[in-house]
N, C-alpha and C positions, 0 to 999 in steps of 0.2 A: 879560324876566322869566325868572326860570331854573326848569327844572324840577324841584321835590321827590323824587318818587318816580316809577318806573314799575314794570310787571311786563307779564309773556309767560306764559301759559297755553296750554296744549296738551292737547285731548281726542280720544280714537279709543275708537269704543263700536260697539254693538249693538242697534237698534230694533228691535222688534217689529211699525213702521209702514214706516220707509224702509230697512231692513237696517243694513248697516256704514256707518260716517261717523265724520269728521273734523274735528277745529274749533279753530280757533287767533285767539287774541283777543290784542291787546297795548292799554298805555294808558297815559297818561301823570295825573299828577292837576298839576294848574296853580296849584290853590292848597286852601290845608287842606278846603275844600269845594267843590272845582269840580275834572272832573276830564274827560278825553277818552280814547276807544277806540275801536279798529275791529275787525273779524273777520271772516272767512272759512269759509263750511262748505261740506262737501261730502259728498255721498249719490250712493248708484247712479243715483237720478233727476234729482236739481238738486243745482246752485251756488249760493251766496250770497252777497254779502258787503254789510255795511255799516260806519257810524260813528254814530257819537253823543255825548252829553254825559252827565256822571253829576255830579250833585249832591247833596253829603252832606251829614246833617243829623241831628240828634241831639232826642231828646224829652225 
């Protein structure tokens, strides 16, 4: 099945809890309401990273 859409998002900020950090998310959507991502953050103290699913839905 081929992929529709994707996007790359890219953030660099300033807490007031963990100081300076970094964070960059990519994703793919697999179908008009199902979609996948992962991401990456980082702070002076921890690293993250995970994935997940995202399902869209309208009301």
């Amino acid at each position: 099945m081929p992929v529709r859409t994707g996007y790359l998002e890219a953030q660099a900020g300033l807490s007031s809890l963990t100081g300076a950090y970094a964070r960059l998310e990519g994703g793919a959507r697999l179908k008009s309401n199902l979609g996948l991502f992962g991401f990456a953050e980082a702070n002076q103290r921890e690293r993250l990273a995970g994935a997940g699913i995202r399902l869209m839905f309208g009301l």
